[in-house]
Phi, psi and omega in degrees: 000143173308104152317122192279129215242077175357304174274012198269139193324296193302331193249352150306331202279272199333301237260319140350296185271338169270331170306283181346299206291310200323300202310305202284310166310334172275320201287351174286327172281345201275326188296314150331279180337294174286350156303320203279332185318304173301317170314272174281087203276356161296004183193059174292314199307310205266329158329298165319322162289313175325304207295291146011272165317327167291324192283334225251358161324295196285342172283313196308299175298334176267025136305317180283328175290336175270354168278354176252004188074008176248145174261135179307157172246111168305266220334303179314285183297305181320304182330297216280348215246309163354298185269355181277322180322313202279314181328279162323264163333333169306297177292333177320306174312308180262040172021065203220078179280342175288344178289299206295340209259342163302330185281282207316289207275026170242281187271327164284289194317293202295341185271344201245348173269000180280293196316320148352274191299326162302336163289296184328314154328315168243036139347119142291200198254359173277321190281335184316291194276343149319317198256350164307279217323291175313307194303279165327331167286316164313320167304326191295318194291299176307316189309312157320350205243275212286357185257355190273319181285336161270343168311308183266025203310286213304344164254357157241021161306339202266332217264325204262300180324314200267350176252342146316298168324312186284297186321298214295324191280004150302275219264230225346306171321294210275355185286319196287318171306307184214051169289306189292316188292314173326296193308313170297010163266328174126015152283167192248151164266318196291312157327309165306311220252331171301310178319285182353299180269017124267358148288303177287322146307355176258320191291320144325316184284332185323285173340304208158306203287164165301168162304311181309289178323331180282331182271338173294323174313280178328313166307312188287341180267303176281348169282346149298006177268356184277000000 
């Protein structure tokens, strides 16, 4: 692997823009979080804590942009983090929590434990033990998303299907998006997005579906990406 030059102009710009989404996705989920808390007021306590736990990610990581001299560019992440957000609220509004915990706790925890885990190899050494930590915590967060959506499978299968078409190709946009910066940090975007869609097939079978359904879903979700 390329020694990585921390300092060097071209990997602080990237890295600018990748601090950015991280900051804003955990802090967009903690936000989630305490939504879905209303939603399900039966696991308020531990939804909150979750959310909690999102909040203190997102403090932690712009620990790393300031250990490097970088200011994250928010604007930039909010912008691309913008339609899943709205995505999300829609369903929030029209009280339709298994669609919110299919955005959050599905497909973002899995977008944020792939990307994760494909960062930690070229981690510097201040951010390294910060994102395992954070990377396991985020498993915890999905294991909540998926045992609450198998309880309930047989009345929100159809409901979980059709918002997965709407979400997914949203996080593929924004994976897509910050691809040339992954790489100038030392990451593969194509390597990500493989984690990424096996992690999230499996956390569909988890759920309730076949394997066969899980991967015809996933299709039907890139292929709107066309």
């Amino acid at each position: 692997m390329t020694q990585l030059d921390f300092a060097s102009a071209a990997y602080r710009e990237a890295y600018s823009r990748i601090n950015g989404v991280v900051i804003v996705g955990e802090g967009l989920a903690n936000r989630h979080f305490q939504m879905l808390a209303r939603r399900i007021p039966a696991d308020r306590d531990e939804l909150q804590r979750l959310g909690r736990m999102e909040g203190d990610h997102a403090s932690a990581f712009v620990g790393c942009g300031r250990n490097l001299g970088v200011v994250a560019d928010l604007p930039l992440a909010r912008h691309l983090f913008q339609p899943l957000h709205d995505l999300f609220k829609r369903h929030d509004h029209d009280g339709n929590r298994a669609e919110c915990l299919v955005i959050q706790g599905l497909i973002v925890e899995c977008f944020a434990v792939a990307a994760y885990r494909h960062y930690l190899p070229v981690a510097d050494a201040y951010a390294r033990p910060i994102t395992a930590a954070v990377m396991n915590d985020e498993s915890e967060h999905l294991d909540y998303a998926e045992t609450w959506l198998q309880r309930h499978f047989d009345q929100v299968k159809a409901r979980v299907s059709a918002v997965v078409v709407e979400a997914l190709p949203l996080t593929l946009a924004m994976l897509q998006s910050l691809a040339a910066d992954m790489r100038q940090i030392g990451m593969d975007p194509v390597e990500t997005l493989a984690s990424f869609s096996e992690l999230f097939r499996e956390a569909l079978e988890s759920v309730g579906f076949e394997a066969v359904e899980a991967r015809r879903l996933l299709m039907r979700a890139a292929a709107r990406m066309a």
